[in-house]
Each structure stands twice: as structure tokens, then as C-alpha cells.
VOBA-1610 file (N, C-alpha, C; in pm, whole numbers, padded with zeros to 5 digits, always signed):
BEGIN
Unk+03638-01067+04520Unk+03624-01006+04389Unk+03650-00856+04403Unk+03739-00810+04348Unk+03758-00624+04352Unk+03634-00565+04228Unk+03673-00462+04254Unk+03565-00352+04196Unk+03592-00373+04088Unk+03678-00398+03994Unk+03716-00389+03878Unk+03644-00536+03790Unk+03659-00638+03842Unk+03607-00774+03806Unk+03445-00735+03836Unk+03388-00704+03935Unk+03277-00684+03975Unk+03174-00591+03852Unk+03285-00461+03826Unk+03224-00401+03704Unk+03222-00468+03585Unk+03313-00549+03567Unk+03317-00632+03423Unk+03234-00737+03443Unk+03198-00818+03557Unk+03098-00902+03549Unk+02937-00877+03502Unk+02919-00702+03599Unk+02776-00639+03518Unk+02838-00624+03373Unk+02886-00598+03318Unk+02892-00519+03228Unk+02915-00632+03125Unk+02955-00739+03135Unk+02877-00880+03095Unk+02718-00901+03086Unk+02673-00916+03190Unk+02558-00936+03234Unk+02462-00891+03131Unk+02515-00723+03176Unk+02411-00632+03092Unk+02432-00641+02923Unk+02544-00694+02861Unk+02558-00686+02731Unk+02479-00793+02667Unk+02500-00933+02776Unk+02401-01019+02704Unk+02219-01028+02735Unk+02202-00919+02859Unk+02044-00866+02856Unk+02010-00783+02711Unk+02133-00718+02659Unk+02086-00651+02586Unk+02068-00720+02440Unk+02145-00781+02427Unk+02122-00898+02331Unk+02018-00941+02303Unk+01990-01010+02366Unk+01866-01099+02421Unk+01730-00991+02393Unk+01742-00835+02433Unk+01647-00772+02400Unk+01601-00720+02264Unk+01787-00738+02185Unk+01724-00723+02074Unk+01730-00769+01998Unk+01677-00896+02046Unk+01671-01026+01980Unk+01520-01066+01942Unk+01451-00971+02073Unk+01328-01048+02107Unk+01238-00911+02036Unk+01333-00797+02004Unk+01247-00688+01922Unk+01284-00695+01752Unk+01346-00759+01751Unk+01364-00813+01595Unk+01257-00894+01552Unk+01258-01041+01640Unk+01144-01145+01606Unk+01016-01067+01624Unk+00989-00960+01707Unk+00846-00900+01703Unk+00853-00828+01558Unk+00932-00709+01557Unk+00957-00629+01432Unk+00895-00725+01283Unk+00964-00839+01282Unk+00949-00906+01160Unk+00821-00978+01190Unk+00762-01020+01298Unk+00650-01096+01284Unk+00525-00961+01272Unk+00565-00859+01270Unk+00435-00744+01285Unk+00462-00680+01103Unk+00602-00715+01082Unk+00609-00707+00924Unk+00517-00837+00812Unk+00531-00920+00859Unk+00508-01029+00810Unk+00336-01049+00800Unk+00324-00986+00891Unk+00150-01041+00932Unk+00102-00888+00870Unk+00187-00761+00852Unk+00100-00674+00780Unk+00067-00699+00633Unk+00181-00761+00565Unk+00216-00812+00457Unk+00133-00921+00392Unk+00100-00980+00464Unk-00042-01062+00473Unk-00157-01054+00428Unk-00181-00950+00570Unk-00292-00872+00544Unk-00349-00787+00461Unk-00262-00759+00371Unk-00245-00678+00266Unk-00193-00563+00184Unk-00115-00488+00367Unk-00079-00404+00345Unk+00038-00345+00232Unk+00057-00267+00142Unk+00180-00276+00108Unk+00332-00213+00162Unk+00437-00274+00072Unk+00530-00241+00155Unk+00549-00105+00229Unk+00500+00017+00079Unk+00534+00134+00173Unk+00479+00163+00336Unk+00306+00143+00287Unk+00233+00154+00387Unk+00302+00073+00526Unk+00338-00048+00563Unk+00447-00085+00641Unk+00543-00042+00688Unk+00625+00027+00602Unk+00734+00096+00626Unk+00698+00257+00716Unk+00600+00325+00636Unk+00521+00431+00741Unk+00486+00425+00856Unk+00464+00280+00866Unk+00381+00235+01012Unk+00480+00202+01085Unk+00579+00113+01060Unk+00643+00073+01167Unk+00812+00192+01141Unk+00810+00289+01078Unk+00958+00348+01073Unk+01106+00288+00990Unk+01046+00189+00950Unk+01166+00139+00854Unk+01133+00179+00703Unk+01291+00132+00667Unk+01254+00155+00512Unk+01191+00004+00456Unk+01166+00097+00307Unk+01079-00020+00218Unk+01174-00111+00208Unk+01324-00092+00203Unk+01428-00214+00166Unk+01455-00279+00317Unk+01419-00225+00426Unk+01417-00317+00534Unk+01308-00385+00539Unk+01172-00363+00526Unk+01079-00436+00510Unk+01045-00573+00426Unk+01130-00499+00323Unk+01140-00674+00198Unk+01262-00755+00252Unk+01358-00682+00344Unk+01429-00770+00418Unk+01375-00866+00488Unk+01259-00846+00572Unk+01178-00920+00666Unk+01066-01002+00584Unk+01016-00961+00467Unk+00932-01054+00374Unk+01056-01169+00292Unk+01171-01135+00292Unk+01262-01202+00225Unk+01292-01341+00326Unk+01300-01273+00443Unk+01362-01410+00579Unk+01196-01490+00568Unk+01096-01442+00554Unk+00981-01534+00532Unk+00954-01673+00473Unk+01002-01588+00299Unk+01015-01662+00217Unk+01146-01772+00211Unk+01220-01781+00279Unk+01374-01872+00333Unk+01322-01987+00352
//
């Protein structure tokens, strides 16, 4: 294998680690949306807390309701 295949094999590797990572911070993101939402919080208050906007947040109450 030369250097060149060798770099494209990490560089594979690492694209689908990264995937995968933010894959697994999405499903948290929306399950920490979901369960504030619950709890009672409202959207803004959510959106303060976790850094998104209010229209990303009803994004994540929207995939709920699906």
C-alpha cells in the first residue's frame, strides 16, 4: 500500500468516525430537547439552554411528533 492509498484509507476511516459522532450528538441533542419539552420547559427557555434556535428546537419537537 503507498502513502497515498494509506492516507485515503484514514481519511475514510476518520470521515465515517465522524459521522457516526454526529450522529450520536444529534440523537442526544433531540432526546435532551424532547425530555425538556416535557418537562415543561418552553421552547425559548430550551433554546437558551442548549444554544439553538427556537425554530431548531420545534424541529426536534416536530421529529417527536412523526
Amino acid at each position: 500500500m503507498t502513502s497515498i492509498e494509506r492516507k485515503r484509507a484514514f481519511a475514510v476511516e476518520f470521515c465515517e468516525m465522524t459521522r457516526e459522532k454526529r450522529a450520536r450528538l444529534e440523537r442526544s441533542t433531540r432526546h435532551i430537547v424532547q425530555a425538556s419539552l416535557k418537562a415543561g420547559l418552553s421552547v425559548e427557555e430550551v433554546a437558551d439552554h442548549t444554544g439553538l434556535t427556537p425554530e431548531e428546537v420545534e424541529a426536534h419537537r416536530e421529529e417527536k411528533e412523526e
